[in-house]
C-alpha positions in Angstrom: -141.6 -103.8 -141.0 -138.0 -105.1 -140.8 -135.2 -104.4 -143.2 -134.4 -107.5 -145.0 -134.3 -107.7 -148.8 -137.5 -107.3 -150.2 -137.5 -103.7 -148.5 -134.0 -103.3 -149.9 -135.5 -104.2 -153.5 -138.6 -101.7 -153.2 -136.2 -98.5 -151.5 -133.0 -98.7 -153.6 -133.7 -100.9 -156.8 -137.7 -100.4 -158.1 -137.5 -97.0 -158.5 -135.9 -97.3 -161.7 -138.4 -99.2 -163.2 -142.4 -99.2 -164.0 -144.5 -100.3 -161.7 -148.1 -101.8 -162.0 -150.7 -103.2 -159.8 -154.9 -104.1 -160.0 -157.0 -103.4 -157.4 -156.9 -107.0 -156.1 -153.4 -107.0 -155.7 -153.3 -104.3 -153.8 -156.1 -105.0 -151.6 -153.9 -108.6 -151.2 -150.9 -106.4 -149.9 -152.9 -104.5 -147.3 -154.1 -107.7 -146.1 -151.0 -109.2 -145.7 -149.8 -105.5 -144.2 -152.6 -106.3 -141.2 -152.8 -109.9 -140.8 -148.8 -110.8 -140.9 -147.2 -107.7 -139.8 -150.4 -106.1 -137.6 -149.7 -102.7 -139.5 -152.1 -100.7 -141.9 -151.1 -99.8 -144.9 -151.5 -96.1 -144.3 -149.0 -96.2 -141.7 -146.1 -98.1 -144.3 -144.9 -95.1 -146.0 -143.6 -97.6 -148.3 -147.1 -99.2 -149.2 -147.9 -95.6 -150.5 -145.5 -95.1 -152.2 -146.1 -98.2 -154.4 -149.9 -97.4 -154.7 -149.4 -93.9 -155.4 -145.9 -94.8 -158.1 -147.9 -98.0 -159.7 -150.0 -97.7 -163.0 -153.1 -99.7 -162.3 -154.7 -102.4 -164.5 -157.5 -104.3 -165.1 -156.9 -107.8 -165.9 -159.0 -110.2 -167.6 -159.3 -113.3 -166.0 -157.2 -116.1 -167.6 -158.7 -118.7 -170.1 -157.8 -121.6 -167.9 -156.1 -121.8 -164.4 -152.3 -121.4 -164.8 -150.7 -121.4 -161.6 -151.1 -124.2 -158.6 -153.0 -122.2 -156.7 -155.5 -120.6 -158.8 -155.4 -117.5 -156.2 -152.1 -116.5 -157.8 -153.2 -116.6 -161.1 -154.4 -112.4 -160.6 -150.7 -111.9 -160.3 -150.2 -113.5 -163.9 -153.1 -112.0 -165.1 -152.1 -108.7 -163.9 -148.7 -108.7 -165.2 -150.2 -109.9 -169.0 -152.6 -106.3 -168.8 -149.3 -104.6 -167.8 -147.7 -106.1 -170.7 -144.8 -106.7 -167.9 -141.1 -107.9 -168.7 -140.8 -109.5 -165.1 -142.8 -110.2 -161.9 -141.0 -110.1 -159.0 -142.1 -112.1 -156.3 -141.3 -115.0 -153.1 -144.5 -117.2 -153.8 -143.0 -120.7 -154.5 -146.2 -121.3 -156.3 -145.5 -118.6 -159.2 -141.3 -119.1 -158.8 -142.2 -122.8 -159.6 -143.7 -121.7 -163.2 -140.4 -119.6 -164.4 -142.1 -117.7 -167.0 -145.9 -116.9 -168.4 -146.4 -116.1 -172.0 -143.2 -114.6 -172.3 -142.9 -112.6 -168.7 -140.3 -113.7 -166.7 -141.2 -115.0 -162.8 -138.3 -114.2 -160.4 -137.2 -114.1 -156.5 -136.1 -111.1 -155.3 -132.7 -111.7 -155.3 -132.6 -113.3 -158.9 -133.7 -110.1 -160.0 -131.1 -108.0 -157.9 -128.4 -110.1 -159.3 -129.6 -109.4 -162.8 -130.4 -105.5 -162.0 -126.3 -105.7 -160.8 -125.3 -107.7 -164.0 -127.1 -105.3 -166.4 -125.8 -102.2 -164.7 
């Protein structure tokens, strides 16, 4: 995988925060891992690191589709069982919505540049 900043974010910034994933999610990412970057997961150190460093949850579907593409709407419901602060993520679709029931939805360099402010 190439350096660029969403590796920068995971080796040098996550670490100082919790982490939390469901079972879809992180069968998403190993997809992703093998369809766009032709790598398997076990062979991403990085990839392990998050599954083994993540508390997993099980999410309850949501009431009513939230997001604009309803396959997104595991990532909300995901972060809602977490009871997370911020999700962290380059899908327009979830960027576009700003915030769910009080958990803020930001780019990965939005949340650098407030990691840096807060520091």
């Amino acid at each position: 995988m190439a350096d660029g900043l969403c590796r920068h974010l995971l080796k040098r910034r996550v670490l100082a925060h919790e982490l939390f994933v469901s079972a879809a999610l992180l069968d998403e990412l190993a997809n992703v891992l093998r369809s766009k970057f032709e790598e398997e997961p076990a062979d991403v150190p990085l990839f392990g690191a998050y599954r083994d460093r993540a508390h997993m949850v099980i999410p309850e579907p949501l009431a009513a589709p939230i997001c604009r593409d309803p396959n997104d709407d595991i990532v909300l419901a995901t972060a809602k069982a977490a009871k997370a602060h911020v999700i962290v993520t380059g899908d327009s679709d979830l960027l576009a919505l700003g915030k769910h029931e009080g958990i803020r939805i930001m780019s990965p360099r939005q949340f650098i540049e407030m990691f840096d402010r807060s520091r």
